[in-house]
N, C-alpha and C positions, 0 to 999 in steps of 0.2 A: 150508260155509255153511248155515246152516239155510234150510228149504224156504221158510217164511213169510217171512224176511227177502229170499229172493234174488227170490221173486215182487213185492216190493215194489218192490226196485229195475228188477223189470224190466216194470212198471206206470211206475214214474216216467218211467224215459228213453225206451219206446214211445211215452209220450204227447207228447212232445218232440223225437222222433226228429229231424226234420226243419229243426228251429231248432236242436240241437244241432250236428248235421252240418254247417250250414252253420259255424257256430261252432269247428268240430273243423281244419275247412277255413281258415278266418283264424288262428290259432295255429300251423296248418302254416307258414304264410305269412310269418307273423309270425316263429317261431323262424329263419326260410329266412333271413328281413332281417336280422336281427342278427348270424346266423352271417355271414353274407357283408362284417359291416362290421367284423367283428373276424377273421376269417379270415387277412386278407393286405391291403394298400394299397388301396384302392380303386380299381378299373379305369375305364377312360372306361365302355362300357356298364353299368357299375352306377349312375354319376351319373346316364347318363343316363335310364334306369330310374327313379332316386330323383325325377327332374325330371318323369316323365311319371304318376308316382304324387300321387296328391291327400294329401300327409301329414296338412296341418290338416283333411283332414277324415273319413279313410276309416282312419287308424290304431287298433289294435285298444283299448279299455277309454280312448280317450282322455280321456276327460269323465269318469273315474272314480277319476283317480290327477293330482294335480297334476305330479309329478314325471315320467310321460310328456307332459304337457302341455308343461311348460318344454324338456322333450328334442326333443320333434316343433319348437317355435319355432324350436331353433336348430338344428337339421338345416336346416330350412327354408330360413331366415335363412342359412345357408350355401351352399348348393344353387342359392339363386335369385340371388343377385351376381351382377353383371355379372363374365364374365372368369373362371367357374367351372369352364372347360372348357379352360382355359390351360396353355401347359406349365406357369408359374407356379404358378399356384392347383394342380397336380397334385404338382407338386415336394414343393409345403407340406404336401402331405398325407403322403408319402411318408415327407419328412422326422421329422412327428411321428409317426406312425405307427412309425417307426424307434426314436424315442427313447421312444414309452410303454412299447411291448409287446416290444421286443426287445434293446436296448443301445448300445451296450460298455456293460459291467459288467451291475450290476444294472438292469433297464429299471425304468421312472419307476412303472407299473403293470402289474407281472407279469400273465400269462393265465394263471395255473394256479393250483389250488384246493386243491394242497398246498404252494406258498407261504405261504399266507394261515392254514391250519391247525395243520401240521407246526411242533414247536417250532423247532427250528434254521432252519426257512427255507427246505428244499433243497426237490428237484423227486425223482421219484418213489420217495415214501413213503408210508404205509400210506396215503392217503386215495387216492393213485394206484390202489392195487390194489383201494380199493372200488370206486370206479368203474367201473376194469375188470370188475369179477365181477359190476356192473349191466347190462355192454354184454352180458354174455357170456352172460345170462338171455336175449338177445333174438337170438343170433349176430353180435352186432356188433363187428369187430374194426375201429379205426382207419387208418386210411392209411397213416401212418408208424409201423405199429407199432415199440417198441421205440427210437423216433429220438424222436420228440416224446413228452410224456406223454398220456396216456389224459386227465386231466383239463385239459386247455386248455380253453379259455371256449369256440372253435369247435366241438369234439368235444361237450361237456358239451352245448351248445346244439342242435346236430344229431341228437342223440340224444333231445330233448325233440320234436322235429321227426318222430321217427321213432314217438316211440311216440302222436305225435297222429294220425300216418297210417294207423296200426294201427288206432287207436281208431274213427278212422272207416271201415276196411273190416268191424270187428264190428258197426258202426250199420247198413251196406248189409246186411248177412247179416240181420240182426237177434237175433245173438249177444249180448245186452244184458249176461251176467253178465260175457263177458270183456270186452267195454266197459268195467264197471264197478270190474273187476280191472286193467286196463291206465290209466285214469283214477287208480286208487289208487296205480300205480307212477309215476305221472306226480306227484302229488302227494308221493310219499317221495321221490323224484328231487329236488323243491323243496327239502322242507324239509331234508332230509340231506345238502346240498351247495348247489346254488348259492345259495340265501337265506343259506346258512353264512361266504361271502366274495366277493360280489360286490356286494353293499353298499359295505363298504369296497375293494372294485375301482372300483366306478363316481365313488367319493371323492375315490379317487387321480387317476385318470382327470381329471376335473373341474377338481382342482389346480392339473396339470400341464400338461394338455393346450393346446397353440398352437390350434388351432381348436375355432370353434364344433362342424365336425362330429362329432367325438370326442367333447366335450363334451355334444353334443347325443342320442349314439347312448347313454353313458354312465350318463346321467338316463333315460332313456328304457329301459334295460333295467331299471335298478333299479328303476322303478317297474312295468314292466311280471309281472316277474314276483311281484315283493309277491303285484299285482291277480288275476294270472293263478291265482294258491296258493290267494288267498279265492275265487275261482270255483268253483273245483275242490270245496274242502273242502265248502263251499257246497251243493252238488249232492249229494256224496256223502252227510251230515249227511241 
């Protein structure tokens, strides 16, 4: 990187340091939330997490993306019903949760990013092994290596999670070029996968989905991460 340019960058984000950071810290946050609502069924302590969390007012870029606007509503709008805590209203969840992202057969809205890609359709194919070779710049090998694929929407999302927590331990140092190196891997991470099919994940989602709270997580990612890409570029620019 040239001398003039990287003193530049590390003029900008010095002088920010602090508002960053806190910022770097809500997008940990933020990716943590998402991952945990597409991970697996929702547990009672995540509801009730979700219930002690202020969504309409503390969720990240909300005022800045309608389509986290209308997602945060019906999370909301879901969460707060009476009887949310029910075996019922848990079943429900379970249920659709079963039929978007798992099956029998094909689920209603596949989690993986070579679905949506990959001509034929199947599951790990070459977009699986980019992915992989993304994890693998940072030593990060999946849980179920080799069992689930590399690109599921939880992994994909945890990994965005991971490289925000980086970013903010070069803010503490005050490392700013690899700040500004690990923010540009965060932003090709966007554009080079999940902005690639999670648009039309969040579609399907929405279609199909029996509840608001799918629904609501759904919209709320898709716009989150659009906003989250113009932040970045933004910064970097």
């Amino acid at each position: 990187m040239d001398i003039q340019v990287g003193e530049k960058i590390k003029t900008k984000l010095s002088d920010s340091k602090d508002e960053l950071s806190s910022l770097m810290a809500a997008r940990m946050f933020t990716y943590n939330l998402f991952k945990r609502a597409f991970i697996e069924e929702p547990s009672r302590s995540f509801l009730e997490f979700l219930l002690s969390f202020n969504l309409n007012k503390d969720f990240l870029f909300l005022d800045e993306n309608t389509q986290i606007n209308k997602g945060v509503e019906l999370i909301s709008h879901f969460i707060n019903q009476q009887g949310v805590m029910s075996e019922e209203s848990r079943t429900d969840l379970e249920v659709d949760y079963t039929h978007l992202f798992i099956g029998p057969g094909i689920p209603a809205a596949p989690p993986w990013e070579s679905f949506y890609l990959s001509e034929k359709k199947l599951l790990f194919q070459d977009e699986t092994i980019k992915v992989r070779r993304e994890y693998d710049k940072y030593n990060l090998r999946v849980e179920k290596f080799q069992k689930e694929p590399d690109d599921l929407i939880a992994f994909e999302l945890d990994f965005m999670n991971l490289l925000a927590q980086k970013t903010l331990e070069s803010l503490d140092r005050d490392d700013f070029l690899e700040a500004e190196k690990l923010l540009g891997a965060q932003r090709d991470f966007l554009k080079g996968h999940l902005l690639k099919w999670i648009p039309q994940f969040s579609k399907n989602v929405v279609k199909d989905a029996e509840t608001d709270f799918y629904k609501g997580f759904a919209q709320a990612l898709a716009g989150f991460l659009k906003t989250d890409y113009n932040w970045i570029n933004a910064l970097l620019k």
